[in-house]
ZAMAR-62033 format. One record per residue (C-alpha): residue number from 1; residue in one letter; x, y, z. Coordinates in steps of 0.1 Angstrom, whole numbers, plus 5000, padded with zeros to 4 digits. Each point is the difference from the previous one (the first is absolute). Layout:
NUM;A;X;Y;Z
...
end
This chain:
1;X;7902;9378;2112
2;X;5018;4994;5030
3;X;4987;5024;5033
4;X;5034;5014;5016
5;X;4997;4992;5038
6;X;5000;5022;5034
7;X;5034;4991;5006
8;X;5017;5008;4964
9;X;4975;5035;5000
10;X;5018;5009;5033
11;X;5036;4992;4993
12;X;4994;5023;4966
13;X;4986;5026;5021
14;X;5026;4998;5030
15;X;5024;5003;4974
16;X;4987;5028;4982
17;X;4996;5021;5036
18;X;5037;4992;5008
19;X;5009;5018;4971
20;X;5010;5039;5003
21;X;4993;5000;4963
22;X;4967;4998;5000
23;X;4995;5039;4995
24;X;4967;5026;4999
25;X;4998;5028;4983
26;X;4994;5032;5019
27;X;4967;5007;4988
28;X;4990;4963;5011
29;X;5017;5005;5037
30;X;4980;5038;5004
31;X;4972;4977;4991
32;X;5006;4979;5028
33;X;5007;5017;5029
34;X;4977;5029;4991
35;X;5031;5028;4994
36;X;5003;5016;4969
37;X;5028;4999;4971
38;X;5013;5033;5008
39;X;5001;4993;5037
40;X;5023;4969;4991
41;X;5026;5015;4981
42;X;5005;5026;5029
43;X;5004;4971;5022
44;X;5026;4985;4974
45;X;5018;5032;4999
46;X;5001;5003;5033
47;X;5015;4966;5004
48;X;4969;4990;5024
49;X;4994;4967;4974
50;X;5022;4988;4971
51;X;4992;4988;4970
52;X;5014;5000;4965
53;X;4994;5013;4967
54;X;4989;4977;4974
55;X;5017;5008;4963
56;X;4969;5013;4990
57;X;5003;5027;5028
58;X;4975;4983;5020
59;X;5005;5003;5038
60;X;4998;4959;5015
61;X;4995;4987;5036
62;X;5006;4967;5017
63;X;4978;4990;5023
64;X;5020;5005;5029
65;X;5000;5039;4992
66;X;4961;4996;4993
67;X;4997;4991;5035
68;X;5023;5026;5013
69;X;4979;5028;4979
70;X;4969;4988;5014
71;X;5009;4997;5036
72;X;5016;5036;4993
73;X;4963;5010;4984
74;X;4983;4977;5030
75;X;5019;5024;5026
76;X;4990;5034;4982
77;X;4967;4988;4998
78;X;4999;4996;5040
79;X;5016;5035;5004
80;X;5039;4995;5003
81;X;5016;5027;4978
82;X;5022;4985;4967
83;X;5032;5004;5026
84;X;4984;4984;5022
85;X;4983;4972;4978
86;X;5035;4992;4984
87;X;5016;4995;5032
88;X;4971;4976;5017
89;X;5001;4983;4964
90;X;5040;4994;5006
91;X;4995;4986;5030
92;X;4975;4975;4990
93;X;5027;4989;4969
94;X;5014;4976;5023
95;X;4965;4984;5008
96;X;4993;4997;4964
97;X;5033;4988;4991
98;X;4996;4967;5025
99;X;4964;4992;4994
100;X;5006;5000;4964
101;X;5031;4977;5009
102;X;4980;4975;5023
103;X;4974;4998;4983
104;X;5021;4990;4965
105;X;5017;4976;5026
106;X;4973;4983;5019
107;X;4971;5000;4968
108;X;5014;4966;4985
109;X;4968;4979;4991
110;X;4965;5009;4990
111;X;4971;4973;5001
112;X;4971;4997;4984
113;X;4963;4996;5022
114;X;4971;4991;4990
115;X;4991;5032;5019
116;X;5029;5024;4986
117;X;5036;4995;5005
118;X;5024;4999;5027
119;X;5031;5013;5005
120;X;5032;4985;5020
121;X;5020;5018;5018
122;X;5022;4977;5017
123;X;5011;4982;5028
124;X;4986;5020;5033
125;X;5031;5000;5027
126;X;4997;4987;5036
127;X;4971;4977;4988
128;X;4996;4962;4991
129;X;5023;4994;4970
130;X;4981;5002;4964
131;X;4977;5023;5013
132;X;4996;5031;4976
133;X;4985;5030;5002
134;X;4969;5005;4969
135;X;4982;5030;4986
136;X;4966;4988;4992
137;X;4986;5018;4972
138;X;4962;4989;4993
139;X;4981;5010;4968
140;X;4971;5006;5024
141;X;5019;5031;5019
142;X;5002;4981;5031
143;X;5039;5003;4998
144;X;5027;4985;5033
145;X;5031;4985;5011
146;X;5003;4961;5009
147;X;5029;4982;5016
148;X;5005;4967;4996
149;X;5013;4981;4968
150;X;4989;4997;4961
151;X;4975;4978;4997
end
């Protein structure tokens, strides 16, 4: 039986994450960010997140709006009131919207270590060409960046 490699597990995963279809149900996201179902759907009604309904009835969320409930949750949590959670949450919507982008951009190649794996995250700029920027993750915890090139 033939092992599937770092780098073909990765591409299926980054693809999977780039997809907005990739939904949770609303009892999964309460789960999740510690909320409840019924505090959700007031959220949804109020237009604070979006999701859909499912043709079972089921209320669905993409990730994205996972992440936008639980920084909403995160905020109530630290006191802000839900007006005020909703607007710090919209505010961070642009944050969210170009790590997600870079980080679908820049995480091209994943290597395997004999130590964990390594991810590649490009070409660094204003540095010595073919120098790239690596996220070093160890099976041992002891996790880092490197520069320099793949081995």
């Amino acid at each position: 039986m033939d092992m599937e490699s770092a780098t073909e597990r990765f591409k299926r995963v980054k693809f999977l994450l780039n997809q907005e279809a990739l939904l949770l149900s609303i009892g999964d996201v309460a789960k999740a960010i510690g909320s409840t179902t019924r505090q959700l759907r007031y959220w949804k009604k109020k237009g604070y997140i979006n999701g859909i309904q499912s043709g079972t009835g089921q209320r669905k969320f993409n990730y994205p709006e996972v992440i936008r409930a639980g920084v909403i949750q995160g905020l109530i949590e630290d006191g802000y009131t839900l007006s005020g959670a909703v607007k710090r949450s919209k505010e961070n919507d642009f944050v969210f919207k170009e790590l997600r982008e870079l980080l679908s951009e820049r995480f091209n190649n994943v290597y395997e270590r004999d130590d964990g794996v390594e991810f590649d995250l490009g070409e660094i700029e204003d540095c010595e060409p073919n120098q790239h920027l690596f996220v070093v993750l160890r099976n041992n915890g002891k996790n880092g960046f490197r520069i320099g090139s793949h081995d």
